[in-house]
C-alpha positions, 0 to 999 in steps of 0.5 A: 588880306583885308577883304574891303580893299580894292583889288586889281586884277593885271592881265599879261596879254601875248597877241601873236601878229595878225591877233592883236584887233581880236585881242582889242575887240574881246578884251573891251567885250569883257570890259562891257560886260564887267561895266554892268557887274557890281563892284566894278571900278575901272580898266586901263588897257596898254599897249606896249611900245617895244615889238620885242616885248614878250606881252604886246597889251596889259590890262588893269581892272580894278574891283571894289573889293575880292568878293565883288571880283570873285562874284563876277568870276564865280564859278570860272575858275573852278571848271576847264572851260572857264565858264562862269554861272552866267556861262560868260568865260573867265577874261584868262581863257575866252581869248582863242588860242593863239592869244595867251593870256598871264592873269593875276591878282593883286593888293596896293602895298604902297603907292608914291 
């Protein structure tokens, strides 16, 4: 992977009913936060229209490049809890647990 590419982190978010504001308030908590870190570009956040959708948000933060990403996550997904230098918890494992969270991280191969 060519390391000065922009990355973009895609989140799967799965809210049971009655979650879906607290997973709404800590995602733009994460958002805040990630604003104030260098290499940070942008988020989408989206809300699904079908009810039986297995995910009810996905959110889509686009970092300058892998290590601006890996600085701010640092040390969070190397421990249990998540906890990153700052002691701020990784997006993945701050929501509570009936909240579950699918993150992954991705390189544009094409785009039309």
């Amino acid at each position: 992977m060519d390391t000065n590419k922009t990355i973009t982190v895609i989140n799967s978010i799965e809210a049971p009913k009655g979650w879906e504001n607290t997973a709404i308030l800590i995602r733009n908590k994460y958002i805040e936060y990630f604003k104030s870190k260098p290499g940070y570009v942008s988020s989408t956040f989206y809300k699904s229209i079908n009810p039986d959708n297995q995910f009810n948000f996905v959110n889509i933060v686009v970092w300058a490049s892998k290590e601006a990403f890996e600085q701010v996550v640092n040390e969070g997904f190397k421990n249990s809890d998540g906890l990153n230098d700052d002691e701020m918890k990784v997006l993945g494992k701050g929501f509570p647990g009936p909240i579950k969270v699918s993150p992954g991280q991705f390189e544009i191969i094409e785009s039309n």
